[in-house]
C-alpha positions as CSV (number, residue, x, y, z in Angstrom):
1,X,-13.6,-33.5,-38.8
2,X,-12.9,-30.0,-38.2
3,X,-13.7,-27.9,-34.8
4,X,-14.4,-24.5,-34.4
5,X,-14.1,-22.2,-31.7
6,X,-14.6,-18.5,-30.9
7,X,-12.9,-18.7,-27.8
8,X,-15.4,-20.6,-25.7
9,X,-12.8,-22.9,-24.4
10,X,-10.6,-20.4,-23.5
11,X,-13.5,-18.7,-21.3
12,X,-14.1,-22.3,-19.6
13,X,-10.6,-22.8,-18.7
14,X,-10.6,-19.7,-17.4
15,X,-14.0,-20.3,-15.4
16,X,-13.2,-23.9,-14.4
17,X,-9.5,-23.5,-13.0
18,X,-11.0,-20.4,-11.0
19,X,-13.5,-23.1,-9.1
20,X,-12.5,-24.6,-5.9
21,X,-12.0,-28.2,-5.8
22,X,-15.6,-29.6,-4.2
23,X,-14.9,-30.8,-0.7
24,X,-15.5,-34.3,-0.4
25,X,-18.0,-34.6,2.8
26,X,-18.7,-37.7,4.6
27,X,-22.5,-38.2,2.3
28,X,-20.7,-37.5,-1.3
29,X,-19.7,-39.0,-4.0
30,X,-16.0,-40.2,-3.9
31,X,-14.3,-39.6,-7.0
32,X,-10.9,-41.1,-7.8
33,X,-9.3,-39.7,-11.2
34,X,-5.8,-40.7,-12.2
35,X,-3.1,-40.2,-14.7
36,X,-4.0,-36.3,-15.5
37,X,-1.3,-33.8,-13.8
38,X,-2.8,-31.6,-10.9
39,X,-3.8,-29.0,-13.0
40,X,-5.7,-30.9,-16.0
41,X,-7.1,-33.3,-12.5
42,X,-8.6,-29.9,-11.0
43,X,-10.0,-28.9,-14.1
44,X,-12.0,-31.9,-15.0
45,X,-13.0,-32.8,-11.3
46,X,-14.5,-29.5,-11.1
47,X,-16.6,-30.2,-14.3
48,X,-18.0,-33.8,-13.6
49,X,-21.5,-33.5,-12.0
50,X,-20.6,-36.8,-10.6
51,X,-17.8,-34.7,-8.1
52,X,-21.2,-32.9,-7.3
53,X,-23.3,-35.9,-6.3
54,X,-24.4,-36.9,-2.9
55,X,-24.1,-40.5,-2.0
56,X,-28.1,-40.8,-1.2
57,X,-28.7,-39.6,-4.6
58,X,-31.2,-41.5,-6.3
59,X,-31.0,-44.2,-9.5
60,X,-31.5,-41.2,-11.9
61,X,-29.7,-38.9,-10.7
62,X,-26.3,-41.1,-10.6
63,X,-27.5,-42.8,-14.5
64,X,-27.2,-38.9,-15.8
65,X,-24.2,-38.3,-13.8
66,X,-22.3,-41.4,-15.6
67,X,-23.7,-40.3,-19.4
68,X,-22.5,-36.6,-19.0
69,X,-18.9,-37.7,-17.4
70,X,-17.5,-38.9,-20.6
71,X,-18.6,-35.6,-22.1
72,X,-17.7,-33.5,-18.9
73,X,-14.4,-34.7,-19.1
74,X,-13.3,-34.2,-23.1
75,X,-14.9,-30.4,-22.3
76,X,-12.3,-30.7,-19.6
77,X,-9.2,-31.3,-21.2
78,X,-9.7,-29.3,-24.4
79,X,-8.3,-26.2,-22.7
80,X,-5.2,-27.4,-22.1
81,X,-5.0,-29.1,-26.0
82,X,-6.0,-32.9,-25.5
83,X,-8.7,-33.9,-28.0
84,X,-7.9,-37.5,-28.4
85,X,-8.5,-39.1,-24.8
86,X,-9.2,-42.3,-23.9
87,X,-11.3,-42.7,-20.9
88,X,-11.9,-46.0,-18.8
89,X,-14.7,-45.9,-15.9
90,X,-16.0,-48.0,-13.2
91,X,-18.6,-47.4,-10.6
92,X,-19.1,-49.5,-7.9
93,X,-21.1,-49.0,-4.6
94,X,-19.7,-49.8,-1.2
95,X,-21.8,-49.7,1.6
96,X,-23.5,-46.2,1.8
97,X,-21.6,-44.8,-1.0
98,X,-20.5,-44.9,-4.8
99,X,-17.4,-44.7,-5.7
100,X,-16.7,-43.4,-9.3
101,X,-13.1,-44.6,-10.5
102,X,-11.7,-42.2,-14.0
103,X,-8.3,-43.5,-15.2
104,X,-7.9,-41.0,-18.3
105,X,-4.8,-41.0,-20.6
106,X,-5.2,-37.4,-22.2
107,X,-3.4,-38.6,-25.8
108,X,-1.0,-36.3,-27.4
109,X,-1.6,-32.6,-27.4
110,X,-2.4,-30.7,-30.6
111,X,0.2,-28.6,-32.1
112,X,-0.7,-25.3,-33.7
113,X,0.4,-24.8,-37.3
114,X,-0.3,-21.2,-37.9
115,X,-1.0,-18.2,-35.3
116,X,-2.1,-15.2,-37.1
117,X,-2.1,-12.6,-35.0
118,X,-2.6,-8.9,-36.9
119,X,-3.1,-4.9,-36.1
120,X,-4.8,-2.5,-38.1
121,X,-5.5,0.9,-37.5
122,X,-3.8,3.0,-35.5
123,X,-2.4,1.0,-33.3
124,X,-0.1,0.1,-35.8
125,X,2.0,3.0,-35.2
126,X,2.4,2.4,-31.2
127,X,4.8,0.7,-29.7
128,X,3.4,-0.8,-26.9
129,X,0.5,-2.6,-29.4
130,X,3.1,-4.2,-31.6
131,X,5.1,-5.1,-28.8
132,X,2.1,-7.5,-27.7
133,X,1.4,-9.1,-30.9
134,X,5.1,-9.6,-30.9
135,X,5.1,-11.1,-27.7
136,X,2.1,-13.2,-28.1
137,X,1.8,-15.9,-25.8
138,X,1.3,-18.8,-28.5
139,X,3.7,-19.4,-31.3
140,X,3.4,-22.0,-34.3
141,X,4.5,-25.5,-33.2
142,X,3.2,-25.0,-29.5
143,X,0.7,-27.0,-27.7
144,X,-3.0,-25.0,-28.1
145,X,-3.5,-23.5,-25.2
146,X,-6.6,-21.7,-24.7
147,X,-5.6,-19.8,-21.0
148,X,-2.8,-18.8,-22.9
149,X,-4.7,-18.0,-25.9
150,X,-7.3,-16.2,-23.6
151,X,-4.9,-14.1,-21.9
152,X,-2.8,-13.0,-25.0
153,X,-6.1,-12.0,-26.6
154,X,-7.4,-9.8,-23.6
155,X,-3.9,-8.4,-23.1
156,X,-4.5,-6.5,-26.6
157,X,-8.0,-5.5,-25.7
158,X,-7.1,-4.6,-22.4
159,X,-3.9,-2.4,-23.8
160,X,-6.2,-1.1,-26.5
161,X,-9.0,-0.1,-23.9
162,X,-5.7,1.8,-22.2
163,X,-4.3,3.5,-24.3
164,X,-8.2,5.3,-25.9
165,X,-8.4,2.8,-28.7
166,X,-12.5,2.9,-28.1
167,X,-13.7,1.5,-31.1
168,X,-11.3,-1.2,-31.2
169,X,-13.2,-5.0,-32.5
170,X,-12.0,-8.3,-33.5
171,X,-13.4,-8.6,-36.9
172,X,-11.5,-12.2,-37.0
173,X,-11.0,-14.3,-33.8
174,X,-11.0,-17.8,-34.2
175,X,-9.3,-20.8,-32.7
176,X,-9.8,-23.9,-35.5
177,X,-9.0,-27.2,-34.5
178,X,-8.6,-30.1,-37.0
179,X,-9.5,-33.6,-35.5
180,X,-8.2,-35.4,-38.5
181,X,-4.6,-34.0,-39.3
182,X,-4.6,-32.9,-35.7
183,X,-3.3,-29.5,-35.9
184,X,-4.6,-26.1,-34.9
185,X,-4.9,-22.8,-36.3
186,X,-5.2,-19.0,-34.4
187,X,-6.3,-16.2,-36.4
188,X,-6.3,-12.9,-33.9
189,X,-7.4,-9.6,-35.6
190,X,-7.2,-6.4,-33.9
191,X,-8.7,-3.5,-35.4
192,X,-8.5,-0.4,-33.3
193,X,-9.9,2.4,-35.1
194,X,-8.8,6.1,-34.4
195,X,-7.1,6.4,-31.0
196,X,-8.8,9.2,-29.0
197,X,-7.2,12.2,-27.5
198,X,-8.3,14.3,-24.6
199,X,-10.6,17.0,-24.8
200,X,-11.7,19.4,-22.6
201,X,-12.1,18.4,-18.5
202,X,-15.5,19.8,-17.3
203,X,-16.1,19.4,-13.1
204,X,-19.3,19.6,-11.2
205,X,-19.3,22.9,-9.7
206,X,-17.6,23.1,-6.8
207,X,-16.7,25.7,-3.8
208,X,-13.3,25.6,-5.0
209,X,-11.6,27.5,-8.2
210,X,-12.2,26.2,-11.5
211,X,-7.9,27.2,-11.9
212,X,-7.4,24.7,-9.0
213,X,-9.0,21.4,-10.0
214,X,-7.7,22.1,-13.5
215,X,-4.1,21.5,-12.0
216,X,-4.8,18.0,-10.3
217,X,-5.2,16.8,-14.0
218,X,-2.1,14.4,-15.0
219,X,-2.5,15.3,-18.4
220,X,-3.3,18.2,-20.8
221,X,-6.3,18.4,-23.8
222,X,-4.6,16.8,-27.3
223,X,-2.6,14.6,-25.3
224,X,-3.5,10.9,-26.4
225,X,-5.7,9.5,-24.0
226,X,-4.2,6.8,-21.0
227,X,-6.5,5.5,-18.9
228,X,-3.4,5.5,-16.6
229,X,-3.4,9.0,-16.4
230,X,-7.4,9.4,-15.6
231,X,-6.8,6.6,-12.9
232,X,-3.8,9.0,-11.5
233,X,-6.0,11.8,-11.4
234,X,-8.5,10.4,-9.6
235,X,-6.1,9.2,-7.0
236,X,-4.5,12.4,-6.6
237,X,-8.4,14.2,-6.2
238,X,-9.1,11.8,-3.4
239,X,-6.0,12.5,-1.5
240,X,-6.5,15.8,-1.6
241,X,-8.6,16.1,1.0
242,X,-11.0,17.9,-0.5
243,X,-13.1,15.5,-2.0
244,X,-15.2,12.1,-0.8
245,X,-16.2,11.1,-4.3
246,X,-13.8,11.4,-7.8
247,X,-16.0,10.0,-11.1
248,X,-13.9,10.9,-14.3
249,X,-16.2,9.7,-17.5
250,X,-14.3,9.8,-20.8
251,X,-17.1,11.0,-23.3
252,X,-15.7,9.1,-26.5
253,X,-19.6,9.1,-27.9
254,X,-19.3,13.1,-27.7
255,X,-16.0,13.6,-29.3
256,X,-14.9,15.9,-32.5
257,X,-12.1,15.8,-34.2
258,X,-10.8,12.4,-32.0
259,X,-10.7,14.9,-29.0
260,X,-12.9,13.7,-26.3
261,X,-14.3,15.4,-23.3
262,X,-13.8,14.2,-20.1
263,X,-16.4,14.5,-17.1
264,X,-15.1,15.0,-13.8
265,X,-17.9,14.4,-10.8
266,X,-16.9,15.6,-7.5
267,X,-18.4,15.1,-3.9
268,X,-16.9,17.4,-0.9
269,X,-16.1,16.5,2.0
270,X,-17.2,18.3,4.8
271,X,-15.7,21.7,5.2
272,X,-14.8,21.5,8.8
273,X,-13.9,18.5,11.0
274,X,-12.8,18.0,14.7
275,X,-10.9,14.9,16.0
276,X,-10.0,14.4,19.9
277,X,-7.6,11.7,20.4
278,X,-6.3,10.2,23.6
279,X,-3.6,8.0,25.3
280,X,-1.5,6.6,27.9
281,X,2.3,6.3,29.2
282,X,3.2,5.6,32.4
283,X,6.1,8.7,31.9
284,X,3.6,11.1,30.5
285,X,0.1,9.8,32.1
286,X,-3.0,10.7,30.8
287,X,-2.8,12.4,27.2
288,X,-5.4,13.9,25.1
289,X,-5.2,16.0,21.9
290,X,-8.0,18.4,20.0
291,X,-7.6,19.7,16.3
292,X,-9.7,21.5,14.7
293,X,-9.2,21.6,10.4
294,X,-10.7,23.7,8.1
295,X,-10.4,21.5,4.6
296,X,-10.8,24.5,2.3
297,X,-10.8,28.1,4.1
298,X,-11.6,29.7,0.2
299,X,-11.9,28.8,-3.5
300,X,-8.0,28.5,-3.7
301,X,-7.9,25.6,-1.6
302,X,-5.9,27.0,1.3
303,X,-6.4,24.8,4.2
304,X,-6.3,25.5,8.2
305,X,-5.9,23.6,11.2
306,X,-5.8,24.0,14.8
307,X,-4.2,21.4,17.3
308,X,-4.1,21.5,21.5
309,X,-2.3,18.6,23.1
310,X,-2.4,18.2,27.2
311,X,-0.3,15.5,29.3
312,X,1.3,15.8,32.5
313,X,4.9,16.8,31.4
314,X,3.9,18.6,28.4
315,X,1.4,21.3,27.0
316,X,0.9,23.0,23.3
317,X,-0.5,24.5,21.2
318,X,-0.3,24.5,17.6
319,X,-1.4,26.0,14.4
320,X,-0.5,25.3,10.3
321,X,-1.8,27.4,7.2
322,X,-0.6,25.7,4.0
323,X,-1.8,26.7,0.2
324,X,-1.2,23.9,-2.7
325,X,0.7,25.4,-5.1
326,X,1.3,23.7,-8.9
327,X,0.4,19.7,-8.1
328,X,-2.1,20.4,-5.1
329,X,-1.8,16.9,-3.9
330,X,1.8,16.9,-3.2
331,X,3.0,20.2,-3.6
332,X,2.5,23.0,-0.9
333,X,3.6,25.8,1.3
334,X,2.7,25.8,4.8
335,X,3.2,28.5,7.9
336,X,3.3,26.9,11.1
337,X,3.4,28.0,14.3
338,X,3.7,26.4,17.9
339,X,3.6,27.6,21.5
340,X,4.3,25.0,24.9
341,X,5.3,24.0,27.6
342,X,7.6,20.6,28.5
343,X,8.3,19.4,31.7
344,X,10.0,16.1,31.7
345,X,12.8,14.5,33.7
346,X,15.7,16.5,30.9
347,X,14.2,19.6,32.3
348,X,11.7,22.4,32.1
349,X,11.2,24.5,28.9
350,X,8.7,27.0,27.0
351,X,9.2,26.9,23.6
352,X,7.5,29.8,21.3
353,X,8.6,28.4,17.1
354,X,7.3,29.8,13.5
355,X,8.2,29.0,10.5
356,X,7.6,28.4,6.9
357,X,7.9,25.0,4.6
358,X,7.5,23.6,1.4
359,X,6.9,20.5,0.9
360,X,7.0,18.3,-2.4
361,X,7.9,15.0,-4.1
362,X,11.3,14.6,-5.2
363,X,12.7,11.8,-6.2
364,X,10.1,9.1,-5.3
365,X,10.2,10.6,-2.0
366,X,8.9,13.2,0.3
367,X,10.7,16.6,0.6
368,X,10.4,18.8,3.4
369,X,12.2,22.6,3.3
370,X,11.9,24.3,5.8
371,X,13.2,27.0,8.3
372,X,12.0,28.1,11.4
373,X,12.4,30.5,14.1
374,X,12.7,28.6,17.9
375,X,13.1,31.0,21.2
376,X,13.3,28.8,24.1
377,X,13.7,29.3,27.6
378,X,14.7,26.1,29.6
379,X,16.1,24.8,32.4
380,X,18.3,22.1,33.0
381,X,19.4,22.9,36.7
382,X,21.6,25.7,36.5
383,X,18.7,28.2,36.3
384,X,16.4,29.2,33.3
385,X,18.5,30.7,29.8
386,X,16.6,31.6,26.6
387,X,18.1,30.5,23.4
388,X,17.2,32.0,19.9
389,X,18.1,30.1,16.9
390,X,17.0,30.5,13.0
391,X,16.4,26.6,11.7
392,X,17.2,25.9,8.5
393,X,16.3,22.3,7.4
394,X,15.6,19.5,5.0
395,X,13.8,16.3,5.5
396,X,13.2,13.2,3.4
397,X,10.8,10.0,3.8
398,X,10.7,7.2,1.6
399,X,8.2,5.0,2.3
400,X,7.4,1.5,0.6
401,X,4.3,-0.3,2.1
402,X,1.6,-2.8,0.9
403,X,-0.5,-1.5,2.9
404,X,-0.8,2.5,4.8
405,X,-3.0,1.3,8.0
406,X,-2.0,-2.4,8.2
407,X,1.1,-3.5,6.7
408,X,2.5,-6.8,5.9
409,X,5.6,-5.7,4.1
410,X,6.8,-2.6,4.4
411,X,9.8,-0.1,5.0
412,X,10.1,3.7,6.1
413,X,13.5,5.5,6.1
414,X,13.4,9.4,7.7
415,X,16.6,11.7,6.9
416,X,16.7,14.9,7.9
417,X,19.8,17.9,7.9
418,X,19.3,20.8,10.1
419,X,21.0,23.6,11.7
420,X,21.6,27.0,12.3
421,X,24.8,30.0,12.5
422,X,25.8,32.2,14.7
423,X,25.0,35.7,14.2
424,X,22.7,34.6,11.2
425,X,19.4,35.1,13.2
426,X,21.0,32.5,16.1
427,X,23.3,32.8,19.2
428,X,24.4,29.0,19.1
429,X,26.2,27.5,15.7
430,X,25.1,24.1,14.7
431,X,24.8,20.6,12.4
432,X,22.7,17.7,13.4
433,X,22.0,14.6,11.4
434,X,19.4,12.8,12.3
435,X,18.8,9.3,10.0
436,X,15.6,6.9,11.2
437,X,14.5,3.7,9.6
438,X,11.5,1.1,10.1
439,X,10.6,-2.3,8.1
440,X,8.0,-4.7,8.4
441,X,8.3,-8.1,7.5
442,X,5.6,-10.9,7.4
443,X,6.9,-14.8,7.8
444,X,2.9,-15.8,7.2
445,X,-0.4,-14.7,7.7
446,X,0.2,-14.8,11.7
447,X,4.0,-13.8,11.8
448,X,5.1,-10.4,11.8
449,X,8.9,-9.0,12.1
450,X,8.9,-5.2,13.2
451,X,12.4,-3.6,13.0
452,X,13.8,-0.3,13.2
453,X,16.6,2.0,14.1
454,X,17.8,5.5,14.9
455,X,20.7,7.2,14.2
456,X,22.1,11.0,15.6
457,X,24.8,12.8,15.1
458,X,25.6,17.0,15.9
459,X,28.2,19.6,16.2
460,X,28.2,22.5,17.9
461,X,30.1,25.2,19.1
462,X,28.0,25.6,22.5
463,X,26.2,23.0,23.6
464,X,25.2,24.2,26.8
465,X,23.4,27.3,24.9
466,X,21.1,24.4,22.7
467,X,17.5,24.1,23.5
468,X,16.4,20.9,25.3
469,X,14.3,20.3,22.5
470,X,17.0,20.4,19.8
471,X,19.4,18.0,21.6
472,X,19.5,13.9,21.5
473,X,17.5,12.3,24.4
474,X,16.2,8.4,24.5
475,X,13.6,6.4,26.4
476,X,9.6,6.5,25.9
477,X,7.7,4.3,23.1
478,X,9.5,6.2,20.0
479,X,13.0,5.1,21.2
480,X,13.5,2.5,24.3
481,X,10.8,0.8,26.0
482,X,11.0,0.3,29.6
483,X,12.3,4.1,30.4
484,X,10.4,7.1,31.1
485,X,10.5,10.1,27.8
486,X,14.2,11.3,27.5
487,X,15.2,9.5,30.6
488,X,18.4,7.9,28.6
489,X,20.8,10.9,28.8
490,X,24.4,11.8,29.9
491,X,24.1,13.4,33.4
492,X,25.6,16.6,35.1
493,X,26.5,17.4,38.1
494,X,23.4,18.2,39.5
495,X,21.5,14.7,38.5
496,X,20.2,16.9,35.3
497,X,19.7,15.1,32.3
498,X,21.9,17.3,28.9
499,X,21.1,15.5,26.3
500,X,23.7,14.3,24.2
501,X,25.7,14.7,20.4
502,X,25.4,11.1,19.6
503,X,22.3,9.0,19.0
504,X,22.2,5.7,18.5
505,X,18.6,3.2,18.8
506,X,17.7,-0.2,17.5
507,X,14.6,-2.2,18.5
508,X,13.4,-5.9,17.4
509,X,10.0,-6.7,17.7
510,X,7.7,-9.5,17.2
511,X,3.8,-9.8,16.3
512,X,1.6,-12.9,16.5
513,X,-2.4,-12.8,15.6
514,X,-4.0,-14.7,17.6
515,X,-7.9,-14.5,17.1
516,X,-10.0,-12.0,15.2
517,X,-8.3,-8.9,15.0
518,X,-6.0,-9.5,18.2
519,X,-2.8,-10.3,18.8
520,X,0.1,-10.0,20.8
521,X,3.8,-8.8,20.2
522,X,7.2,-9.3,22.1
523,X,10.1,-6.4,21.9
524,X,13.5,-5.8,22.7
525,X,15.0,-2.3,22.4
526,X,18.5,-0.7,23.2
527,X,19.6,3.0,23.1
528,X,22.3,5.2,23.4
529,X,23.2,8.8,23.8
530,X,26.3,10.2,24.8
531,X,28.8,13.1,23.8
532,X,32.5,10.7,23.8
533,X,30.8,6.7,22.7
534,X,31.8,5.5,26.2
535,X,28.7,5.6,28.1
536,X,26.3,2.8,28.9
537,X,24.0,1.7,26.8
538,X,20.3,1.3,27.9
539,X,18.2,-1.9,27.4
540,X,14.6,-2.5,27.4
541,X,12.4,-5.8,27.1
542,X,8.4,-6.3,27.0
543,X,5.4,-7.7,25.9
544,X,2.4,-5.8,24.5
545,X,-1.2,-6.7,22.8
546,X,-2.1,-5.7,19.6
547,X,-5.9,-4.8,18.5
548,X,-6.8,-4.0,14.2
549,X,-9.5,-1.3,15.1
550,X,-11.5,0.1,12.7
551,X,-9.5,3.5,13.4
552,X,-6.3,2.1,13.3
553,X,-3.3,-0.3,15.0
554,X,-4.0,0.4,18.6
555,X,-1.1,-1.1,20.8
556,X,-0.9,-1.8,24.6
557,X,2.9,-2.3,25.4
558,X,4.7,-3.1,29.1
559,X,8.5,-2.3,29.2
560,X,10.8,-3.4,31.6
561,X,14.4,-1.9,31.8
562,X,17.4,-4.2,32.3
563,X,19.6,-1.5,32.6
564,X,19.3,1.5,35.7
565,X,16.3,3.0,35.5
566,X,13.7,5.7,37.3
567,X,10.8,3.5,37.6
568,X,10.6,-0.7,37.3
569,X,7.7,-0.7,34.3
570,X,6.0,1.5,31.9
571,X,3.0,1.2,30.3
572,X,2.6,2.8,26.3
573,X,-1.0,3.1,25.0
574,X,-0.2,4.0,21.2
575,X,-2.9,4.4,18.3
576,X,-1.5,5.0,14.6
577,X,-0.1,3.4,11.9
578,X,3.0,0.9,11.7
579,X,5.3,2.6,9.6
């Protein structure tokens, strides 16, 4: 007796181990099955209609449930290469319910003697297609398999479909099975056809330049097509900012000459937007923010925003011009500008800063050039001196998350180099260092591990001439919990906070869900900053709830300090992003 197949057991393993197992409520049917391992159990249980059946089903209903199960179960096992089982029922009734008893010994497993698996076409001459027919999940002598048979099968279709192999078919695609010698045969052909190139890219129109959406484009017209490279594409057009819908269509019906044309739909976003954001410390009291961004100020996609930020101790106001330059998602010069005011237990200071940056992906990371110029006049107790200083710097992130609003695993690590010279544009020589670092780590679904640590280091050949807001300072929710905004600080004598040359931070905190999107989180921070390593070191402790909103992580944190401190408890209301 000889079987043939085109795959249809493959497709029902597939479908069946997908299936949840029925849940076995007080009014069903209670199925015991034995001698099958778990997988093969799951598999059949979740194809017998009698698994299905309610206890107060009638006569008929449990007679057509016995005649499939014999059936049921042989369509079962096949995927997994059992054709020769023998199967031993009994169904009893007790009390209110049946009880269906299946003691199954599958048999041997049938062997395959031949697996033809074959490319023609074009595909021939890649690489990665011959590397898959090489690698082909099923070799001669191996149990039949038909998940593993499935999944070898679409990994070739799926790496055609990739790689612009449109027209590829399987003119041959059989699995045979032999009852009487009890072998197996595959026979797998792949033909691909031409593989198509790219043609030309043709947008909707659009306010912006034709020059400009030409350059988000990963790849150029001739190139052989990779889906890859559409799918990049379209990421890198939604994270523009520009755009609130990305379609790219490969034509392959309108092709000539194997070059197809590619149709790119786009949907703006709204050309201006305004966001006012709020919060809360007990060190900086009320706090509210307004920006104002203009997404694309003209057809070259230059883009504009506007930013004013109030609290209690401090006051700005803030504005950034950038134009993309050759990849407009990642690449871009920017001219920034800032003017404010702090007031905050270090001191008073008004701080006017410009500058220009570039920013780009090097590296797998994010790189920041910059330089700016800072005049600042501040006051730290021994009357108000201005400081001008010409800011070279560099900054790098590298950032690894599963998720950019929610993480469960995730890290962050900041580095950045800046400083300035004497006589070079500056009255004060400098170096700092400044190194910051952040990692998530889930235990399960309801435990969370947030760490992270800060490190600082500068020279300088006057540090009474640097700028409050250039120097190392501690306490607040970026740093130590439990202390008022730069409170942690070597002190004079006056009682003025200086700042300090050395930085050094490290914070432990854990996150429970508890219900919904709520939960709660307990933290322990320490902090240092000194000029010589031998002052104290500042501890914090606290508790703090946590809320998934649909705008973001909003936490609600109470520190305490364990160490001397200005005030007994401070209170952070924080919206943004974990890492």
């Amino acid at each position: 007796m000889r079987v043939r197949s085109q795959g249809w057991a493959g497709v029902a393993a597939i479908a069946l181990l997908a299936l949840p197992c029925p849940l076995l409520a007080a009014d069903a049917v209670t199925v015991n099955i034995s001698g099958l391992p778990e997988p093969v159990e799951k598999n059949v249980r979740a194809l017998l209609t009698m698994a299905r059946e309610r206890a107060d089903a009638g006569k008929d209903a449990i007679d057509l449930a016995v005649a499939r199960a014999p059936d049921e179960i042989r369509t079962a096992l096949q995927p997994f290469g059992y054709y020769r089982p023998k199967i031993t029922a009994n169904l009893k009734r007790q009390k209110n319910n049946w009880i269906a008893e299946y003691r199954i010994d599958p048999g041997p497993p049938i062997h395959l003697s031949r697996v033809d698996v074959r490319l023609d076409g074009e595909a021939t001459l890649e690489p990665e297609m011959r590397a898959l027919v090489d690698q082909f999940p099923l070799k001669p002598g191996d149990v039949l398999d038909h998940v593993l048979y499935e999944k070898g099968r679409n990994a070739l279709q799926e790496q055609a479909a990739e790689m612009g192999f449109f027209d590829a078919r399987f003119p041959a695609r059989e699995v045979r099975v032999d009852l009487q010698t009890y072998q197996a045969k595959i026979t797998l052909h792949l033909d691909s056809g031409k593989r198509y190139r790219f043609g030309d890219v043709n947008f909707t129109s659009t306010p912006l330049d034709a020059e400009l959406l030409e350059r988000f484009a990963h790849f150029k017209p001739g190139e052989p097509y990779r889906a890859s490279a559409v799918l990049a594409m379209q990421k890198s057009l939604l994270n523009s900012g520009y755009f609130a819908r990305a379609d790219i269509v490969p034509k392959p019906e309108q092709a000539k000459d194997g070059h197809m044309p590619v149709a790119v739909d786009l949907g703006m976003v709204p050309r201006n937007r305004i966001d006012l954001g709020g919060g809360y410390g007990t060190d900086t009291g009320p706090r509210v923010s307004l920006v104002y961004r203009n997404r694309y100020v003209n057809s070259y996609g230059h883009t504009f925003q506007a930013s004013a930020k109030l609290s209690l101790i401090w006051n700005q106001i803030g504005a950034i011009y950038a134009i993309p330059l050759a990849d407009p998602e990642r690449d871009q010069l920017a001219f920034t500008t800032k003017l404010g005011v702090e007031d905050t237990v270090a001191g008073r200071a008004k701080v006017i800063r410009g500058g220009i940056r570039h920013g780009t992906t090097r590296w797998d990371m994010r790189e920041i050039l910059s330089i700016d110029y800072l005049r600042e006049t501040f006051n730290i107790g021994y009357g108000n001196q201005t400081t001008d200083l010409l800011i070279p710097s560099v900054n790098y992130t590298w950032l690894n998350s599963d998720d950019a609003i929610f993480p469960r695993q995730g890290i962050r690590i900041d580095g950045n180099l800046a400083g300035s010279l004497e006589g070079a544009g500056s009255q004060v020589s400098f170096a700092r260092l400044r190194l910051y670092g952040k990692g998530v780590y889930s235990l399960n679904d309801e435990n969370r591990l947030i760490a992270r640590g800060q490190f600082g280091e500068m020279v300088t050949n006057d540090f009474d001439r640097m700028p409050i807001t250039e120097r190392f300072y501690a306490g607040g929710a970026p740093t130590v919990r439990g202390y008022r905004l730069f409170e942690i600080s070597p002190v004079n004598a006056l009682g003025t906070r200086t700042g300090g040359r050395h930085l050094a931070v490290a914070s432990l905190e854990y996150d429970r869900a508890l219900f919904g999107d709520w939960g709660m989180a307990a933290f322990s921070d320490v902090g240092y900053v000194g000029n010589d390593f031998s002052g104290p070191v500042s501890t914090g402790v606290g508790v703090g709830a946590r809320w998934r909103s649909p705008v973001g992580p909003v936490r609600l944190d109470v520190g305490v300090p364990l160490s001397k401190a200005l005030d007994p408890v401070q209170v952070y209301l924080i919206l943004g992003p974990d890492l």
